[in-house]
MMTF fields as JSON, N, C-alpha, C and O atoms, coordinates in Angstrom:
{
  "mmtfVersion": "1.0.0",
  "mmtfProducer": "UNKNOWN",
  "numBonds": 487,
  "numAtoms": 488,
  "numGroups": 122,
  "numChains": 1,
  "numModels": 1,
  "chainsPerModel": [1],
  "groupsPerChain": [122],
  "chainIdList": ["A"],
  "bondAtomList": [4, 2, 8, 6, 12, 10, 16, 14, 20, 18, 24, 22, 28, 26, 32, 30, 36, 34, 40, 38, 44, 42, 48, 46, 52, 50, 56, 54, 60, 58, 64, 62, 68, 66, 72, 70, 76, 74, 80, 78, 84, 82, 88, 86, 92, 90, 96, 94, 100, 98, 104, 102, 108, 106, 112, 110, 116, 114, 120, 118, 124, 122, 128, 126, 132, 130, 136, 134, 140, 138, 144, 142, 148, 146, 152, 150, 156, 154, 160, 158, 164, 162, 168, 166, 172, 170, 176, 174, 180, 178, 184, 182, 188, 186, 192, 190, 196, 194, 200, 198, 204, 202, 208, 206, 212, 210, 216, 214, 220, 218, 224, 222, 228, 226, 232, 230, 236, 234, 240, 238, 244, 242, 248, 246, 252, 250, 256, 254, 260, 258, 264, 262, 268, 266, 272, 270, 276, 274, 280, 278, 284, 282, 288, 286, 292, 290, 296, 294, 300, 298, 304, 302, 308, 306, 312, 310, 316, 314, 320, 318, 324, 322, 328, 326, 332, 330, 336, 334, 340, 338, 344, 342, 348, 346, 352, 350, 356, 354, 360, 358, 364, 362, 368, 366, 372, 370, 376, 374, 380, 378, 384, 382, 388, 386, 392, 390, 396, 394, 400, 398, 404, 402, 408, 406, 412, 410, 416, 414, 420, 418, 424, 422, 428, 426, 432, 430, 436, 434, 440, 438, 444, 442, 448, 446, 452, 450, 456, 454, 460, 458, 464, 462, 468, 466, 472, 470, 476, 474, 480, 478, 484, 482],
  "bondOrderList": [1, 1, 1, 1, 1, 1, 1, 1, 1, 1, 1, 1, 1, 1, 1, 1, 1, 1, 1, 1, 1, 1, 1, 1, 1, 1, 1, 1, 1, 1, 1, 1, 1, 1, 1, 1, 1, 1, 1, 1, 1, 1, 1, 1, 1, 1, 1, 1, 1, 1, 1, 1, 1, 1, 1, 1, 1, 1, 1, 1, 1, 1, 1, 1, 1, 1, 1, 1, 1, 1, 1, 1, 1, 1, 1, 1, 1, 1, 1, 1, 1, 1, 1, 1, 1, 1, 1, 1, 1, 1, 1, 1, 1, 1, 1, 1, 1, 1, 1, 1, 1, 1, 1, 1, 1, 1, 1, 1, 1, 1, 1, 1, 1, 1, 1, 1, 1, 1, 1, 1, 1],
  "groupList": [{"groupName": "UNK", "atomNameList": ["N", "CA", "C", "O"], "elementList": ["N", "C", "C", "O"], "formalChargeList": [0, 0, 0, 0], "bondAtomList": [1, 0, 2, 1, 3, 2], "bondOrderList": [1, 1, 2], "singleLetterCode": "X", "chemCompType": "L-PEPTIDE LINKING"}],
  "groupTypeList": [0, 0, 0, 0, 0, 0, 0, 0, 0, 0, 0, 0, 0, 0, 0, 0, 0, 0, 0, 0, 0, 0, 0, 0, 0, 0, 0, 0, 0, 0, 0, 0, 0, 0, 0, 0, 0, 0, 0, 0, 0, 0, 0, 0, 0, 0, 0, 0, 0, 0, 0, 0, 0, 0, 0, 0, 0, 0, 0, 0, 0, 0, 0, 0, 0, 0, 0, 0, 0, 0, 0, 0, 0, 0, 0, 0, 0, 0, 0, 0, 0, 0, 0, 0, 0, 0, 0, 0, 0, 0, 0, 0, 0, 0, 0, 0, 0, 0, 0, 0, 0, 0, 0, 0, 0, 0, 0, 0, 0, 0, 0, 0, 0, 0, 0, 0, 0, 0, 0, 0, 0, 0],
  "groupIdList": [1, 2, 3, 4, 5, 6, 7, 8, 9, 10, 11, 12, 13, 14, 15, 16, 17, 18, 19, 20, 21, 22, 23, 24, 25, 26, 27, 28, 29, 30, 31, 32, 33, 34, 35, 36, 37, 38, 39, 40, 41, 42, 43, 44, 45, 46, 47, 48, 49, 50, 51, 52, 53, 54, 55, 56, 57, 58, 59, 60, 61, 62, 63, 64, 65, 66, 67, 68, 69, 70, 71, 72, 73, 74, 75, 76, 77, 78, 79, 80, 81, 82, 83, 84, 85, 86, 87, 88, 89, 90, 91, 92, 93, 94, 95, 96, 97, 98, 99, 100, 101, 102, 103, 104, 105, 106, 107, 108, 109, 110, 111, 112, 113, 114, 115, 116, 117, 118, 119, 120, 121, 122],
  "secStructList": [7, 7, 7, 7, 7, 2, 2, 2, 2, 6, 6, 6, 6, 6, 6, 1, 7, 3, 3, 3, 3, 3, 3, 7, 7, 1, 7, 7, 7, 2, 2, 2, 2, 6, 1, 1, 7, 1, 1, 7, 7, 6, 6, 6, 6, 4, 4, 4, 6, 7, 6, 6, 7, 7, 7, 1, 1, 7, 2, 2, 2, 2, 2, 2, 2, 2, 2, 2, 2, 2, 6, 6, 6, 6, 7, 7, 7, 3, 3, 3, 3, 3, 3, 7, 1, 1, 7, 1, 1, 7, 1, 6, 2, 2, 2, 2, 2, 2, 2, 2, 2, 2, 2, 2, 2, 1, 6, 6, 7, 7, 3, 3, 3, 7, 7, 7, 7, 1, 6, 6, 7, 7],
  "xCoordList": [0.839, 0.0, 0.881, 1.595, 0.797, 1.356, 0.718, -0.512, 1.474, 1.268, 1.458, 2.229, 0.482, 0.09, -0.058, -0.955, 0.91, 0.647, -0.502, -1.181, -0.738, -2.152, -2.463, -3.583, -1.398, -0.951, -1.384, -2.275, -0.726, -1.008, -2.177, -2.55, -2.646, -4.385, -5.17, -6.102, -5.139, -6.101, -5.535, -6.334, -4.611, -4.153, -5.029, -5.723, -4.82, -5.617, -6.952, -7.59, -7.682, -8.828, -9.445, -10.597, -8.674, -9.159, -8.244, -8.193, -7.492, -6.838, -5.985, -5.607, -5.739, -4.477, -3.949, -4.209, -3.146, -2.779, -3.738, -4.481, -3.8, -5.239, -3.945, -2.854, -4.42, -3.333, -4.15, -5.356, -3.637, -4.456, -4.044, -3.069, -5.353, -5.022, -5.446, -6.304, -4.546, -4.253, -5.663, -5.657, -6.73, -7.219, -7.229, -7.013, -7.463, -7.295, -8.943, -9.565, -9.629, -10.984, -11.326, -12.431, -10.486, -10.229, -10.965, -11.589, -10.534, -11.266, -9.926, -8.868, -10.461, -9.586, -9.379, -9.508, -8.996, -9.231, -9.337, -8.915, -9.757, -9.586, -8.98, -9.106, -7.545, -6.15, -5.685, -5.252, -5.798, -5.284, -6.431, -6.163, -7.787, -9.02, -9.122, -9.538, -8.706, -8.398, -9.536, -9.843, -9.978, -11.36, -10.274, -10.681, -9.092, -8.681, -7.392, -6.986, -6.564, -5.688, -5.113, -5.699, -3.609, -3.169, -2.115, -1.19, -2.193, -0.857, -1.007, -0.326, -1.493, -1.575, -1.462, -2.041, -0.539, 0.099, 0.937, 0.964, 1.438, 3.083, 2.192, 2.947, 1.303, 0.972, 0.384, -0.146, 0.662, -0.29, 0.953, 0.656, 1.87, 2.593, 2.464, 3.364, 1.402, 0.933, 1.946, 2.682, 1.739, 3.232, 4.216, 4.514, 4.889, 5.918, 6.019, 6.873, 4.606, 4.34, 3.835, 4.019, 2.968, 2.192, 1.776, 0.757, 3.311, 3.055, 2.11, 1.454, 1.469, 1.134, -0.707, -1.383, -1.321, -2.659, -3.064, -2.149, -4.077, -4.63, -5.53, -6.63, -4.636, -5.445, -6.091, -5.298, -7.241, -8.249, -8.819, -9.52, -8.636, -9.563, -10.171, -9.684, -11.381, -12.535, -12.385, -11.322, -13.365, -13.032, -12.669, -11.724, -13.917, -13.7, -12.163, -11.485, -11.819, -10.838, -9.537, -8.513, -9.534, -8.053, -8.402, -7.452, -9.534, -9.578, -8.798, -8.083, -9.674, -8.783, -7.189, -6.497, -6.773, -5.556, -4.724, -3.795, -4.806, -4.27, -4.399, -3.361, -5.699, -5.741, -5.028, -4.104, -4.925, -4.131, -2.531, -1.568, -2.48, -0.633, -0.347, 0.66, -1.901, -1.09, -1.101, -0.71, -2.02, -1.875, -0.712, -0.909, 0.238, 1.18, 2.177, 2.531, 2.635, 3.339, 3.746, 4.867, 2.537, 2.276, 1.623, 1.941, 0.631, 0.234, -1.301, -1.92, -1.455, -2.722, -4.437, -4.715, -5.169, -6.535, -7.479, -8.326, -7.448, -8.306, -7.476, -6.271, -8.706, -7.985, -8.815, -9.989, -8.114, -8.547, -8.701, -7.633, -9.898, -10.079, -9.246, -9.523, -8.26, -7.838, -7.749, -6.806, -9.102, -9.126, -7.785, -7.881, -6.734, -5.638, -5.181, -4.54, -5.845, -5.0, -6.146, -7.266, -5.275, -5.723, -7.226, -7.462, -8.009, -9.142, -10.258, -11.053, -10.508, -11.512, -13.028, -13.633, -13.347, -14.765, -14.764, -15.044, -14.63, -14.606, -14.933, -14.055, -16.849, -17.415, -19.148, -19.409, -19.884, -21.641, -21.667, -20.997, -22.319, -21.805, -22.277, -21.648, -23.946, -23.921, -22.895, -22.733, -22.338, -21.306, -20.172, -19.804, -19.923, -18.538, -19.369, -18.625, -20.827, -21.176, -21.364, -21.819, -21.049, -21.747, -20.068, -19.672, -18.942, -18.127, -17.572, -16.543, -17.799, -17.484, -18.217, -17.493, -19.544, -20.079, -19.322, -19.083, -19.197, -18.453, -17.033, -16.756, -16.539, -15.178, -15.505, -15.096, -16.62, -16.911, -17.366, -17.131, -18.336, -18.92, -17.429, -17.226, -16.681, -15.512, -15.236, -14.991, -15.371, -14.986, -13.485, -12.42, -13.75, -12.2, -12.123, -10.933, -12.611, -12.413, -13.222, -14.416, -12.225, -12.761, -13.032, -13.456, -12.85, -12.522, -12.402, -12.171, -12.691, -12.703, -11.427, -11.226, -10.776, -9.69, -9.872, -9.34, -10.283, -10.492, -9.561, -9.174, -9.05, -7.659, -8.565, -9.433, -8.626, -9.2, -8.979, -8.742, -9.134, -8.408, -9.675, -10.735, -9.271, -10.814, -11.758, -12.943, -11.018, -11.704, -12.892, -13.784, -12.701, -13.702, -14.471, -15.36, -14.471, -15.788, -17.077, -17.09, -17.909, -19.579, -20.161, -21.247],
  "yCoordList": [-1.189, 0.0, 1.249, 1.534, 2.058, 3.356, 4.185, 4.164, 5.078, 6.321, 7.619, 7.773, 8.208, 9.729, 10.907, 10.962, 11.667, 12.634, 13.633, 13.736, 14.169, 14.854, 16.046, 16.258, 16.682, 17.737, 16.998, 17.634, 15.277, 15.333, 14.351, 13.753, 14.353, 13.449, 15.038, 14.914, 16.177, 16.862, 17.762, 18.64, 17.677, 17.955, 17.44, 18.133, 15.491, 14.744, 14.89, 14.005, 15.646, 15.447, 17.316, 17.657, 17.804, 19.29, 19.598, 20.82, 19.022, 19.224, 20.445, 21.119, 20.691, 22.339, 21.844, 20.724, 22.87, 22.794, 23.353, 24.153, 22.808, 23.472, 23.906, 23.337, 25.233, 25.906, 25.852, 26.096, 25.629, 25.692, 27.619, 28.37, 27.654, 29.391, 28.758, 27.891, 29.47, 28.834, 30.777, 31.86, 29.801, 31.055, 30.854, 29.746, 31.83, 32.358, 32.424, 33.452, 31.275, 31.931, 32.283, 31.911, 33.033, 33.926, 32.457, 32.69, 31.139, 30.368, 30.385, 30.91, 29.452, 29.108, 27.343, 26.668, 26.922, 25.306, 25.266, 26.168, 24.466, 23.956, 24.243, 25.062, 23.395, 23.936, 25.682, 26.212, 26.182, 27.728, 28.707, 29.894, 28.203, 28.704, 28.764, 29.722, 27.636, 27.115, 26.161, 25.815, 25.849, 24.833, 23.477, 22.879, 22.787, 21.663, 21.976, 20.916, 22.734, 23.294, 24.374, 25.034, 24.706, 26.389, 26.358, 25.553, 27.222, 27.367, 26.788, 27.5, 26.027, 25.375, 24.634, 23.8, 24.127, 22.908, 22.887, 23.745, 21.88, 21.944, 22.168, 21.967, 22.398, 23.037, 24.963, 25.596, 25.24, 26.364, 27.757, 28.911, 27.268, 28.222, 28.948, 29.681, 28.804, 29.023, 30.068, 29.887, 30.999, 31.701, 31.279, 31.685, 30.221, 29.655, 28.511, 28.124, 28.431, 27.629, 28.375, 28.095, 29.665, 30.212, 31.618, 32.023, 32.373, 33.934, 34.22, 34.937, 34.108, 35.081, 34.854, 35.586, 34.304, 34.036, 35.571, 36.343, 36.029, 37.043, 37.013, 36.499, 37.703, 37.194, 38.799, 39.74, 38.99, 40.146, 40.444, 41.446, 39.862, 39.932, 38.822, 37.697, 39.122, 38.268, 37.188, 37.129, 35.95, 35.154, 35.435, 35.054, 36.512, 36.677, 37.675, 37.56, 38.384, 39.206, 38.55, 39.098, 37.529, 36.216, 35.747, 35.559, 35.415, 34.548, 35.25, 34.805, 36.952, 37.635, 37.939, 37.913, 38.152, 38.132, 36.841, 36.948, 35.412, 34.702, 34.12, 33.708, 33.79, 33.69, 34.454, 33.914, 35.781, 36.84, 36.608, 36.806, 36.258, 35.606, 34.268, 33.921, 33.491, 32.134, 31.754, 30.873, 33.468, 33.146, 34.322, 34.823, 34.73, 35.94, 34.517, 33.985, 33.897, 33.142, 31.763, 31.269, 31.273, 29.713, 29.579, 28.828, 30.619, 30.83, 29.76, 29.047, 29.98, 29.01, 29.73, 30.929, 28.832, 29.265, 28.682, 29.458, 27.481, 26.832, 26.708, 26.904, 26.22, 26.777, 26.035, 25.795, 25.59, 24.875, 25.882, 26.31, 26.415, 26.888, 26.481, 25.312, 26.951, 26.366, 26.696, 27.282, 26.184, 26.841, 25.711, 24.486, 26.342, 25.955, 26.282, 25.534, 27.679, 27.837, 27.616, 28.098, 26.579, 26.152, 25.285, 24.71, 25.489, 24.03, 24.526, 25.214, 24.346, 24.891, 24.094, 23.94, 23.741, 23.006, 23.622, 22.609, 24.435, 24.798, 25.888, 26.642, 26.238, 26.918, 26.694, 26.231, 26.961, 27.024, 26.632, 27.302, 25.639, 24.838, 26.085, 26.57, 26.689, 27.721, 28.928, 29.27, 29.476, 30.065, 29.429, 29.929, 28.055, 27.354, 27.066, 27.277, 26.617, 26.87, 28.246, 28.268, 29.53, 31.096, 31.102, 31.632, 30.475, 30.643, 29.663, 30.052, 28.867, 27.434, 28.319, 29.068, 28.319, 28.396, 30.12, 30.408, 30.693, 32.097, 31.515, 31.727, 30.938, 30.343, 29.91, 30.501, 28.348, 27.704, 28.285, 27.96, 29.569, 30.857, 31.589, 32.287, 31.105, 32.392, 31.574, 30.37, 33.013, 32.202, 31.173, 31.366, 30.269, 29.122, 28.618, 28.31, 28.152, 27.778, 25.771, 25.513, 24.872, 23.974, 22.942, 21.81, 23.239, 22.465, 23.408, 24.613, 22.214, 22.737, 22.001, 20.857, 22.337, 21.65, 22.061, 23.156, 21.672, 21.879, 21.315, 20.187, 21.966, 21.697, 21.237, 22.096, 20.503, 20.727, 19.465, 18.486, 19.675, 18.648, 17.733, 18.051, 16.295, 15.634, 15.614, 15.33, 16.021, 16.39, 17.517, 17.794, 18.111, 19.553, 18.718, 19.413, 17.606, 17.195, 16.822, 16.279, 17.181, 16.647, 15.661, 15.105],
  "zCoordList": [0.0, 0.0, 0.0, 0.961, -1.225, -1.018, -0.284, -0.239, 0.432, 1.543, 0.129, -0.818, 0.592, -0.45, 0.796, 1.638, 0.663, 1.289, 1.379, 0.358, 2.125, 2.432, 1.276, 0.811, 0.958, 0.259, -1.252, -1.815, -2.31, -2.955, -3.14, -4.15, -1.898, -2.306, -2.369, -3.163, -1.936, -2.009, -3.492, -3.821, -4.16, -5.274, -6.411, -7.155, -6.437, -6.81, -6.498, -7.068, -5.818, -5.451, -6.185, -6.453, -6.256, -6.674, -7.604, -7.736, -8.314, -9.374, -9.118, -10.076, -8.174, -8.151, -6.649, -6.209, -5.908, -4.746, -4.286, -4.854, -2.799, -1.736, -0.721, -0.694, 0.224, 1.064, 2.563, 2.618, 3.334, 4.86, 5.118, 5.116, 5.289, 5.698, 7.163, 7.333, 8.306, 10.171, 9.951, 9.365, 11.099, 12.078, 13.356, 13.846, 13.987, 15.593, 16.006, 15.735, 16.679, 16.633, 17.937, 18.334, 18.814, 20.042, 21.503, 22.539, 20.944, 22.396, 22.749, 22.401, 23.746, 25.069, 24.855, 23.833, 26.315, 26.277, 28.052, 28.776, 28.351, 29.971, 30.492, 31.403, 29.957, 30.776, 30.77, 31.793, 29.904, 30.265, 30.675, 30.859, 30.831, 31.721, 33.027, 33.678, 33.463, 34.908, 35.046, 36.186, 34.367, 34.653, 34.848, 35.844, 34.302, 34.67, 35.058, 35.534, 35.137, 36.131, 35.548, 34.69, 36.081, 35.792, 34.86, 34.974, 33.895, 33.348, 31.758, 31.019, 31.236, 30.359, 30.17, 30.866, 28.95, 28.97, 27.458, 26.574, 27.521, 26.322, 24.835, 23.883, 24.561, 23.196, 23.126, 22.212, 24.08, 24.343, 23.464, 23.157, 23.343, 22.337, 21.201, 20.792, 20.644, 19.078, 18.295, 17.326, 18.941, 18.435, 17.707, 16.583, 18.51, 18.469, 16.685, 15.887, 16.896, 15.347, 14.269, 13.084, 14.854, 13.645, 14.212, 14.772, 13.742, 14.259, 13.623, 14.379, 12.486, 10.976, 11.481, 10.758, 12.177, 12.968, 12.941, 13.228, 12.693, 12.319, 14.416, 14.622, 15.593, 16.256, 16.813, 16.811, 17.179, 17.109, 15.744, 15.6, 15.015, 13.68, 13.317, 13.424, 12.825, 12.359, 11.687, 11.069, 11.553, 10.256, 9.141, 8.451, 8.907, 7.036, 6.936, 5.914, 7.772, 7.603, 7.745, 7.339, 8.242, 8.667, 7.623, 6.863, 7.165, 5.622, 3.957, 3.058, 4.394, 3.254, 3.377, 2.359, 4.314, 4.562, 4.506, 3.705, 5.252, 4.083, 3.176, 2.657, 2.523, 1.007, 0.646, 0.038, 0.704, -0.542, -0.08, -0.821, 0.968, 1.307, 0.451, -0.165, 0.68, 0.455, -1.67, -2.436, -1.761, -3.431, -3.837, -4.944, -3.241, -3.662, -3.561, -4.613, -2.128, -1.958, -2.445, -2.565, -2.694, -3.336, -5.016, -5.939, -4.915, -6.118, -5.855, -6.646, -4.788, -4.349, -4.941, -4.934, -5.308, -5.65, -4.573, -4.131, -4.113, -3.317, -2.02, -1.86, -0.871, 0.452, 1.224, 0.944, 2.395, 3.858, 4.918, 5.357, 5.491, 6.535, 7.57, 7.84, 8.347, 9.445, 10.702, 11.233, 11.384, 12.827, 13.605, 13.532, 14.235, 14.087, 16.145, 16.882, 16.492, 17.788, 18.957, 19.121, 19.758, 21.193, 20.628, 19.566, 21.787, 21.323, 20.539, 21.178, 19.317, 18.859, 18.662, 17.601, 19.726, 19.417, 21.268, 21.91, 21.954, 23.691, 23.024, 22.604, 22.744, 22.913, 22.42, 21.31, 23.087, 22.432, 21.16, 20.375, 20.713, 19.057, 18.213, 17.272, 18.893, 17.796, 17.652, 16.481, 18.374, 18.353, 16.907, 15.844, 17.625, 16.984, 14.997, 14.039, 14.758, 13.651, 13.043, 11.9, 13.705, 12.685, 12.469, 11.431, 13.502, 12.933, 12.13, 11.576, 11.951, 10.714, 9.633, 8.978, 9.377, 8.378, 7.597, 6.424, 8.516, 7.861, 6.835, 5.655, 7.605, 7.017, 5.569, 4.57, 5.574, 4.6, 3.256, 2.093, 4.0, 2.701, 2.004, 1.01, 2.93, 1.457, 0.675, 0.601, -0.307, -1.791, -1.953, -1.366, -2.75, -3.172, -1.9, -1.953, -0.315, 0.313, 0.372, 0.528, 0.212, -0.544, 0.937, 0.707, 2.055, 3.485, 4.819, 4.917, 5.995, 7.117, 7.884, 7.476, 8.641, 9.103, 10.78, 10.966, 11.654, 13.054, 13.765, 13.458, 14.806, 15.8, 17.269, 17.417, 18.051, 19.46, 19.757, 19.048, 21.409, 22.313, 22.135, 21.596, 22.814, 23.025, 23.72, 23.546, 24.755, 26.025, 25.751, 26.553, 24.426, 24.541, 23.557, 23.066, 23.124, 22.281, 23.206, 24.31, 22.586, 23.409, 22.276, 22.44]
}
């Protein structure tokens, strides 16, 4: 069985490159709330992985900003929403859907890519 990287099954699957644009959708998680203890814990760095997080700005406005990075840089047309920092399903689902579905409405955005601990699933 060949292994296909993620990058060229969704190539194969949309015929161009698809780009993960990373968003910031201002939650939290347990650990750096204090609901399961203090301080965090060894992923809470985001920084450290993904300065370029649009964080105090909106979906659609993190969306236009890197689409237009990731098509100057890559030359990308289609795009993965990527709610990317700390737990993103640790909030009111309707909340966590006006902001999914904002993402999904921009244009060339072909996917959802969600980051969150398990503990925050219901």
């Amino acid at each position: 069985m060949a292994v296909v990287r993620f990058s060229e099954y969704l190539r194969a699957l949309f015929g161009e490159r698809v780009q993960r644009v990373s968003l910031h959708a201002g939650l939290s998680c347990p650990n750096r709330d204090g609901t399961l203890g203090e301080g965090g814990c060894i992923y809470c760095s985001n920084e450290a992985f993904n300065p370029h997080v649009g964080r105090g700005l909106g979906v659609r406005e993190q969306m236009e900003r890197g689409c237009r990075l990731a098509r100057q840089r890559y030359g990308a047309r289609a795009y993965l929403a990527y709610f990317q920092t700390f737990s993103n399903t640790y909030a009111p689902v309707q909340e966590l859907r006006n902001m999914f579905d904002d993402a999904l409405s921009f244009p060339d955005v072909v996917g959802l890519m969600v980051a969150t601990r398990p503990d925050c699933l219901t």
